[in-house]
Backbone as a printed PyTorch tensor [residue, N CA C, xyz], in Angstrom:
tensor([[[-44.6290,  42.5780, -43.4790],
         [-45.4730,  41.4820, -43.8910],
         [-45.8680,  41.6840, -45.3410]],

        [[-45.6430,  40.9050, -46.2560],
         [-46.4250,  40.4300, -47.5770],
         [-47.6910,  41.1690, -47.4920]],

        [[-48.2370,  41.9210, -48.4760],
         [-49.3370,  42.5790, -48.5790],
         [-50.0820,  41.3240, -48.9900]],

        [[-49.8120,  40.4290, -49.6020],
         [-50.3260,  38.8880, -50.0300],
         [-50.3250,  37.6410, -48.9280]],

        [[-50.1740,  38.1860, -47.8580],
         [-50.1670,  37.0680, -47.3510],
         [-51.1930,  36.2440, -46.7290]],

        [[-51.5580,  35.4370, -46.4070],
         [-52.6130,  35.1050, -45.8930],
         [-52.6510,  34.9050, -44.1460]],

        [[-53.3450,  34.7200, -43.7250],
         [-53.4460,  34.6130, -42.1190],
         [-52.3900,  32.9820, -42.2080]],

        [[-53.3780,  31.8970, -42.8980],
         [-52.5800,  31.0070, -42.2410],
         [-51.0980,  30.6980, -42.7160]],

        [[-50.5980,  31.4620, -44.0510],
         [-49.1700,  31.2100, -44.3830],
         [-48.2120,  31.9410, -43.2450]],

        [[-49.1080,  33.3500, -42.5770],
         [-48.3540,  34.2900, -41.9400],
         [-48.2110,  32.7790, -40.4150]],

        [[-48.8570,  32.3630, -40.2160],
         [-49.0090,  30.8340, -38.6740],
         [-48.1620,  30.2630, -39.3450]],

        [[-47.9050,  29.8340, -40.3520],
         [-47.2910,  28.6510, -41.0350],
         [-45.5630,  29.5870, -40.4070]],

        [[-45.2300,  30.5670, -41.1770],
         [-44.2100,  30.9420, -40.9100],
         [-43.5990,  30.9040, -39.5020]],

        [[-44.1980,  31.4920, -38.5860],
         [-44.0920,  31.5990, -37.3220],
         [-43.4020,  30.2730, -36.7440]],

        [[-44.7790,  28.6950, -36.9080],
         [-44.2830,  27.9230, -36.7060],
         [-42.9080,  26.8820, -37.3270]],

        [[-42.5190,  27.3800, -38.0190],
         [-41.3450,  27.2700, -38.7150],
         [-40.0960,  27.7020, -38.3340]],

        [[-40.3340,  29.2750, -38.0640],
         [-39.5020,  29.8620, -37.1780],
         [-38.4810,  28.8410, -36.3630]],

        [[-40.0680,  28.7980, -35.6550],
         [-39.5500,  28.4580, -34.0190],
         [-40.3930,  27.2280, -33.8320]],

        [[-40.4320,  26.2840, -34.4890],
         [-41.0540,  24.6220, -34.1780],
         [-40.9310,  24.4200, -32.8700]],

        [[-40.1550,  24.8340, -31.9070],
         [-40.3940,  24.2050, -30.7140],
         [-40.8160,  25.1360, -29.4740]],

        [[-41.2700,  26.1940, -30.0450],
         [-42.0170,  26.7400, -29.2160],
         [-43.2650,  26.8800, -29.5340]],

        [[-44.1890,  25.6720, -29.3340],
         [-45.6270,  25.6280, -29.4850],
         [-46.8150,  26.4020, -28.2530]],

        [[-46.3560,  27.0720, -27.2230],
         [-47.0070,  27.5450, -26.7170],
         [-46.9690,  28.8950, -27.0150]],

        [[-45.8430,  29.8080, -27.8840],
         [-45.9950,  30.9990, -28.8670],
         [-46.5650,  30.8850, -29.6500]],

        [[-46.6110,  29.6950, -30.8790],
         [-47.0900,  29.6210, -31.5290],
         [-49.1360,  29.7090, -31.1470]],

        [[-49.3040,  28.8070, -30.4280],
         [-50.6080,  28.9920, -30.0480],
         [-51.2450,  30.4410, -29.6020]],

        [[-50.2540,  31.2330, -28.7030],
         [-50.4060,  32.5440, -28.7290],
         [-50.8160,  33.8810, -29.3500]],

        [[-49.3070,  33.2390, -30.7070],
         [-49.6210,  34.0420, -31.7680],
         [-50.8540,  33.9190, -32.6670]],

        [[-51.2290,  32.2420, -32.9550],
         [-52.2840,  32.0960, -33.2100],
         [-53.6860,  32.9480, -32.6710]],

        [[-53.8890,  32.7440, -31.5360],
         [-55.0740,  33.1330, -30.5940],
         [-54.9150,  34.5270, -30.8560]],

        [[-53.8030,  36.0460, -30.7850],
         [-54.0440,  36.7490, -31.2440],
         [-54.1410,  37.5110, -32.4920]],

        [[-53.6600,  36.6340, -33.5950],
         [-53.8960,  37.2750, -34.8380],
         [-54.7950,  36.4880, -35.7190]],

        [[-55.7660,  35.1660, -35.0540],
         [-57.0630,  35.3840, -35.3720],
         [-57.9010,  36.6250, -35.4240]],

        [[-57.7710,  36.9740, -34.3350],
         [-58.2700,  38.5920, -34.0970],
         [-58.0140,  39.1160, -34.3020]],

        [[-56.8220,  39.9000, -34.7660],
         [-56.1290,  41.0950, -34.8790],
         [-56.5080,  41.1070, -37.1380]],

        [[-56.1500,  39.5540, -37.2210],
         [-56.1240,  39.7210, -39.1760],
         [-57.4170,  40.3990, -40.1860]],

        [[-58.5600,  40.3040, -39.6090],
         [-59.8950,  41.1260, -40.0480],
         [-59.5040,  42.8300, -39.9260]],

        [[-58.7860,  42.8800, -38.9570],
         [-58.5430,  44.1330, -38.5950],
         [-57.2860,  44.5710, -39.6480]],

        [[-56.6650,  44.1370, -39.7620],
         [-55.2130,  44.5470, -40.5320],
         [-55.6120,  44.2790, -42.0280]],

        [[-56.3730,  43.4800, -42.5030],
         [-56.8480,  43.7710, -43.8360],
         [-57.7600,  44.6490, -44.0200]],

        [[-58.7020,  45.4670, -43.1510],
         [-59.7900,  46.3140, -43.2680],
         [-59.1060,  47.5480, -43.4700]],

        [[-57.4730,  47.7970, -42.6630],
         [-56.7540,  48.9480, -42.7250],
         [-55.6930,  48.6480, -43.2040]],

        [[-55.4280,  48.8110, -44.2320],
         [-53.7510,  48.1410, -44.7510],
         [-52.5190,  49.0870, -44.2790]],

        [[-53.0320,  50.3370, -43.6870],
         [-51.5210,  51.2010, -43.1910],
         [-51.2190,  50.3310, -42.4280]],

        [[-51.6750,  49.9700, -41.6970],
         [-50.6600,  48.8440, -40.4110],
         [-50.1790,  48.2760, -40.9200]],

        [[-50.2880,  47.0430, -42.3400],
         [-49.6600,  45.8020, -43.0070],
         [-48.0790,  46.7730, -43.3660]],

        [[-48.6960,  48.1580, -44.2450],
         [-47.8770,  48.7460, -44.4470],
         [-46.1460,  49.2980, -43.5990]],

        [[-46.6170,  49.2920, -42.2540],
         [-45.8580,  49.7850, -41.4600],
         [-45.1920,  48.2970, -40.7860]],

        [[-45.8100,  47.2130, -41.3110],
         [-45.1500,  46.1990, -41.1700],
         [-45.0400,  45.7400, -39.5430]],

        [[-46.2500,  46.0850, -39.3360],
         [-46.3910,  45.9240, -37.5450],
         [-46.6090,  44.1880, -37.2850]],

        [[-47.3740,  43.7910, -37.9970],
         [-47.4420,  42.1960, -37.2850],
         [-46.0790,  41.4830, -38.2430]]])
């Protein structure tokens, strides 16, 4: 992941991906609302390129 990226460009991508799977997309949404406070507070994870 882009050390620059933002939460919603990282959704934007996703749904792009895969436009027709809107119930991943909502998924992914619902967990990396939560998860993105967390991954900018610790950047080794961005680093290791986990989400």
């Amino acid at each position: 992941m882009d050390q620059a990226c933002s939460l919603e460009s990282f959704l934007n991508r996703v749904q792009q991906r895969d436009p027709h799977q809107s119930e991943f997309a909502q998924a992914v949404r619902e967990v990396m609302t939560t998860l993105w406070p967390f991954l900018e507070q610790n950047p080794r994870y961005r680093q290791m390129s986990l989400p």
